[in-house]
C-alpha positions in Angstrom: 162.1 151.6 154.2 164.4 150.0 151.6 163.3 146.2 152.9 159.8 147.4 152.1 160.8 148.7 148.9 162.4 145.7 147.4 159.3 143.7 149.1 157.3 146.1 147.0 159.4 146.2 143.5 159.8 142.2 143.9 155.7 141.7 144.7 154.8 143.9 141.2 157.7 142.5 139.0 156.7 138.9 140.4 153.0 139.9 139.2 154.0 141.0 136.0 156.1 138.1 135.2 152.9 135.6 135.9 151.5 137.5 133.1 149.7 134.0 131.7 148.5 130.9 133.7 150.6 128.7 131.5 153.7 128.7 133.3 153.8 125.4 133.5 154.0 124.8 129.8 156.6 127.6 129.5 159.3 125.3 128.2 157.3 124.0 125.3 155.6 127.1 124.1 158.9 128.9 123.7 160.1 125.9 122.0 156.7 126.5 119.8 157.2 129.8 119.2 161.3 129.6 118.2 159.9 127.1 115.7 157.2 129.7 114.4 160.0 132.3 114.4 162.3 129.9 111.9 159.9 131.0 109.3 159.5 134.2 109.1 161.2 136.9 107.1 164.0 138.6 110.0 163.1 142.5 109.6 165.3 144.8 111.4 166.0 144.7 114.6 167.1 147.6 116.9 168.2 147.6 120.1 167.5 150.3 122.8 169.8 152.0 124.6 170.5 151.3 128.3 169.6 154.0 130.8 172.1 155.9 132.4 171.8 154.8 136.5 171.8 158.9 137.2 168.4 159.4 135.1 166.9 157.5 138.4 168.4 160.3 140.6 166.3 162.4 142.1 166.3 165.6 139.4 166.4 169.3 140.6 163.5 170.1 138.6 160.8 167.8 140.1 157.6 166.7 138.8 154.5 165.7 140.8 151.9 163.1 140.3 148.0 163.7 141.4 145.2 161.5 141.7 142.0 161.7 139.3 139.0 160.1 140.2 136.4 159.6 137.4 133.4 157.9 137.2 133.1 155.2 134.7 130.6 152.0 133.3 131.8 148.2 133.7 131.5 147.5 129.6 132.1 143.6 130.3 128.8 143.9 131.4 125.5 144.9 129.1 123.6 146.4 131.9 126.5 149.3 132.5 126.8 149.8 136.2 128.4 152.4 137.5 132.1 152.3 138.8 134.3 154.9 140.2 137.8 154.7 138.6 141.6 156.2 139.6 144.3 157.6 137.0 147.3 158.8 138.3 148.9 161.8 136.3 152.0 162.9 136.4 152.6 166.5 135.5 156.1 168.2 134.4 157.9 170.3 136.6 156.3 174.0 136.5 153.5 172.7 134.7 151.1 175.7 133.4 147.6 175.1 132.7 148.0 178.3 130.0 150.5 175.9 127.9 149.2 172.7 126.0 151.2 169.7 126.6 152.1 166.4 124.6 150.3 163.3 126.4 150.8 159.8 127.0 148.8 156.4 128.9 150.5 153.8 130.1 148.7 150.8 131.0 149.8 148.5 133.6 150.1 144.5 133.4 148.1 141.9 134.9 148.5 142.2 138.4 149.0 145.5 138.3 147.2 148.1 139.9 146.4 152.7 138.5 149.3 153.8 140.9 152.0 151.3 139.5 154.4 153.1 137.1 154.5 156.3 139.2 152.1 156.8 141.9 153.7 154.6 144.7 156.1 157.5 146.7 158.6 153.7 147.4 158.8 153.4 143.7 160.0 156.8 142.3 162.6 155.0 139.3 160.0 156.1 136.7 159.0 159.6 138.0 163.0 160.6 138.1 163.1 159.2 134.9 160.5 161.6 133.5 162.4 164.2 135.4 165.7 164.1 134.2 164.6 163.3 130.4 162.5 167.1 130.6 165.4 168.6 132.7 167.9 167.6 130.2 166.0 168.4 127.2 166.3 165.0 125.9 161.8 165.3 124.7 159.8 168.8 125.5 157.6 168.5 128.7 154.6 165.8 128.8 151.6 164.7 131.2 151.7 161.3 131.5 148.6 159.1 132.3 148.5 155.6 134.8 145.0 154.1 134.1 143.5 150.5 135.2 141.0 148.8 133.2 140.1 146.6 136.8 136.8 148.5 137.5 137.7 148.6 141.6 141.7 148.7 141.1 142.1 145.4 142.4 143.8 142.4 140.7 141.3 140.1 139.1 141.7 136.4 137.7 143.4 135.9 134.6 140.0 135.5 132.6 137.9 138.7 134.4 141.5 140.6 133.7 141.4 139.9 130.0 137.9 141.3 129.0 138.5 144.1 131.4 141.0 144.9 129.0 139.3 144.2 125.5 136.9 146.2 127.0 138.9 149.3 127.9 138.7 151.1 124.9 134.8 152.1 125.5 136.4 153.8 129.4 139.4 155.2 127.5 137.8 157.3 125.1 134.5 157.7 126.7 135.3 158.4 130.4 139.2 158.9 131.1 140.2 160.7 128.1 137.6 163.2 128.9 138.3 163.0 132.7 142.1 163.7 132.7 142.3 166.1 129.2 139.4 167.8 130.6 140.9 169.0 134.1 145.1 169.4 132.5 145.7 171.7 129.5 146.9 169.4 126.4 146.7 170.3 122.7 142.7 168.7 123.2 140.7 172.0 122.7 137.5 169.1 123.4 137.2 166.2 124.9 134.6 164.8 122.8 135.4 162.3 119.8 136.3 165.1 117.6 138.4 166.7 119.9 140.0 163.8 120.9 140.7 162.6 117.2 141.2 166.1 116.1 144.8 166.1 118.8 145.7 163.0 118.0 149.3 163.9 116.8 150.2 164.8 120.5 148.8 161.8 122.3 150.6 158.6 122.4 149.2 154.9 124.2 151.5 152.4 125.7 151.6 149.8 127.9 153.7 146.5 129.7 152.3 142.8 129.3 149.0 142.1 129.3 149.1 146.2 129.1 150.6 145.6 125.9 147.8 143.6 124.6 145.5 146.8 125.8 147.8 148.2 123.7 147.3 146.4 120.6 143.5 146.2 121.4 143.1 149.9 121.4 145.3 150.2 118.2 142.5 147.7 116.2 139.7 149.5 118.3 140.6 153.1 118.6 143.3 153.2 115.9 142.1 157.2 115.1 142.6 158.6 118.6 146.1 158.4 118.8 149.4 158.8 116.5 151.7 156.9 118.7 151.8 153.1 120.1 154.2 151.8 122.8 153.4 147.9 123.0 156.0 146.3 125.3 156.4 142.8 125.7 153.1 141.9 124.6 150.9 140.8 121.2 147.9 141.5 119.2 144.5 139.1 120.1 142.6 139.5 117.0 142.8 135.8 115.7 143.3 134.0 118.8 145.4 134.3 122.2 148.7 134.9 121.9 147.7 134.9 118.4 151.3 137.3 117.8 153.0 133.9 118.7 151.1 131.3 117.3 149.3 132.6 114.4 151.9 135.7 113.6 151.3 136.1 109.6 147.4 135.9 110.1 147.9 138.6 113.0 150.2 140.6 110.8 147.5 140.8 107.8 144.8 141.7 110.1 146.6 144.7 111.2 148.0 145.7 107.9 144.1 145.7 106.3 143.0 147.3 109.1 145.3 150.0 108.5 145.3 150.3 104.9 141.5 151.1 105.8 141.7 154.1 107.7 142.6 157.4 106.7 145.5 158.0 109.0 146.9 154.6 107.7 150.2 157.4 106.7 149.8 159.6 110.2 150.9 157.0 112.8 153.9 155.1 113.9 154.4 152.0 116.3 157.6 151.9 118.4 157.4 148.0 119.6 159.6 146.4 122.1 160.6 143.2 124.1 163.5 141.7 125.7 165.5 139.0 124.6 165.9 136.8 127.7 161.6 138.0 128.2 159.2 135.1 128.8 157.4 136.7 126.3 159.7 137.3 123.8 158.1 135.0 120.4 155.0 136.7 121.5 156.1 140.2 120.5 159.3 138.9 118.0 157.1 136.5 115.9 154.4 139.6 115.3 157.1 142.4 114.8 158.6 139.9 112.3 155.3 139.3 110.3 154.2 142.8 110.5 157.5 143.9 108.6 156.5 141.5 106.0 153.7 144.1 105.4 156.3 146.7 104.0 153.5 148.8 102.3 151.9 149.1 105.5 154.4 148.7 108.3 157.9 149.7 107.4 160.9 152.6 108.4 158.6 155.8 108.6 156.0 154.2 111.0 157.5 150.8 112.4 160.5 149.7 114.4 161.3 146.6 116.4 163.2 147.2 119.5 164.8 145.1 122.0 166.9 145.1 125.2 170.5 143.3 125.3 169.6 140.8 128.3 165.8 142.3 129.0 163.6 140.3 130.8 160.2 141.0 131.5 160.1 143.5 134.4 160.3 147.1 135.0 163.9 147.6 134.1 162.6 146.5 130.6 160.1 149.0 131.0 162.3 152.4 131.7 164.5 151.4 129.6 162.1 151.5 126.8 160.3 154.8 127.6 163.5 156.2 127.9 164.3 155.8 124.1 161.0 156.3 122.9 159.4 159.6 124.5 162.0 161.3 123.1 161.2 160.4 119.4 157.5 160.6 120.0 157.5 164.3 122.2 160.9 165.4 120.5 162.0 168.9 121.0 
C-alpha cells in the first residue's frame, strides 16, 4: 500500500512539475525571467509558515469527501455538447445542512485530474489538513470544492488543456457553482448569478499551476463572483503566455484597470504564492512584483506575496499554502 502511494504521489507531482512543454528551454527562460525581475520595483515579500508534520495526522474529528456529478457544455466548442462532469467536495466534520458554510475551489494542474487534492483515499495529506485546521480552531468550518476543467477527467495535451481552462469560467458559474451550492448549505440563498454574486464574501477560488492560471483567468473573467483568490505557482495570460514572466508591467496594468473598473475593486483580496527553488518561480514573482507597483489598486488591505523557504513546485508547496491562508480568508 505505501509502494503504491509513493508511485501515486510521485506520478501527480511528476505531472504537475511538466506544467509547460518547454522544459527543454528551462535554463534560459529562468535566466530570462531573473533578468525581467532586475527591473522591477521589490514589493514585500512574505513567507509562509511551514506546516506542523501532525496537521497530516489523521484528526479525531474527521471530515468526508463525496462525489458530485453534474452535467455540463464543452465551451471550447461553439456547438455546446453535452458532457457529464465530477467535483469532489469535501465537507467538515458534523457538517449540517441547517448551517451555511464558507466555500472554497481548488483547481488542479495540468495533468491533474477532479479527485487530486482530496479524493484519492492513498492521498489523505490534504483532507487531514483540513481536519486538524477545523478541529483546532485555526479558520471556522468550510466545504471545499475539487473541479476539472478536462470535460471527461482525463489529461489532455498541453494546447486542448489550456482552452479547457480559459474556458472554465462559462462551467464554473454556469454548471458547478449551481451543481455543488445547490445540493450543500453555503451562505448562497440562489444559485443563480445574483445569488452567486450576492455570497461572494464567503467564497474563495484557488488553484496550483496551470490551476493557477484558471485562477487568474477567472479573476479577469468572473472577478464579481468571488472575494478571495489563491493563485499558486502560476501567472495571469491576458497579454500573452506566461505573460506574468515576460511581459509583467503590461500584465500588472491590465489587472489593476480591470479592477479599478468594477465595483468591488475595494471588496476583494488576493493571497498569491510560489516557491523559491519552483520552476515557476519569475512566473508568479515578476507579476506579484509589478502588481505592487499598482499601490492604488493592489497594496496591504487586498494583496500579499507569499513564498516558501525551499518550495518547489509540488504538493508540499501546496499544503503548505492553504494552511496559511484559509485561516485569513474563513477566520473565526
Amino acid at each position: 500500500m505505501m509502494n503504491m502511494m509513493k508511485k501515486t504521489i510521485y506520478t501527480m507531482l511528476l505531472m504537475s512539475i511538466s506544467a509547460c512543454p518547454f522544459a527543454s528551454c528551462q535554463s534560459s527562460w529562468m535566466k530570462e525571467g531573473k533578468e525581467i525581475a532586475e527591473n522591477l520595483t521589490e514589493g514585500k515579500i512574505q513567507y509562509s509558515q511551514a506546516v506542523p508534520s501532525n496537521m497530516f495526522n489523521k484528526s479525531t474529528q474527521q471530515g468526508k469527501v463525496e462525489l458530485v456529478e453534474y452535467e455540463s457544455k464543452d465551451y471550447t466548442k461553439t456547438s455546446r455538447p453535452t458532457t457529464h462532469k465530477p467535483a469532489y467536495v469535501y465537507l467538515p466534520y458534523g457538517y449540517d445542512p441547517s448551517q451555511q458554510y464558507d466555500i472554497i475551489y481548488l483547481i488542479h494542474g495540468w495533468g491533474g485530474r477532479a479527485e487530486q487534492y482530496f479524493g484519492i483515499d492513498d492521498w489523505p495529506q490534504m483532507r487531514n489538513l483540513f481536519d486538524n485546521m477545523i478541529e483546532q480552531g485555526l479558520c471556522k468550518p468550510f466545504i471545499a470544492v475539487s473541479p476539472t476543467w478536462d470535460k471527461d477527467n482525463q489529461s489532455k495535451g498541453w494546447g486542448e488543456s489550456c482552452q479547457e481552462a480559459e474556458a472554465f469560467h462559462n462551467e464554473y458559474v454556469n454548471d458547478l457553482i449551481p451543481a455543488v451550492e445547490g445540493k450543500y448549505s453555503t451562505y448562497a440563498k440562489t444559485t443563480d448569478r445574483a445569488g452567486i454574486i450576492a455570497s461572494r464574501d464567503h467564497r474563495a477560488l484557488g488553484g496550483f499551476s496551470l490551476g493557477s492560471i484558471t485562477t487568474w483567468f477567472l479573476f479577469e473573467q468572473e472577478f464579481e463572483v468571488q472575494r478571495y483568490f489563491l493563485p499558486m505557482s502560476g501567472d495571469n495570460w491576458h497579454i500573452e503566455m506566461f505573460g506574468g514572466q515576460t511581459k509583467p508591467r503590461e500584465t500588472a496594468a491590465f489587472l489593476a484597470d480591470m479592477v479599478s473598473k468594477s465595483p468591488y475593486k475595494n471588496d476583494f483580496y488576493v493571497w498569491y504564492a510560489v516557491g523559491d527553488e519552483d520552476v515557476r518561480f519569475y512566473q508568479t514573482h515578476n507579476q506579484a512584483l509589478a502588481m505592487m507597483e499598482h499601490k492604488e489598486v493592489f497594496n496591504e488591505k487586498n494583496f500579499s506575496y507569499h513564498q516558501k523557504k525551499g518550495g518547489r513546485h509540488d504538493f508540499n508547496a501546496v499544503w503548505e499554502f492553504c494552511y496559511n491562508a484559509l485561516p485569513f480568508f474563513f477566520s473565526k
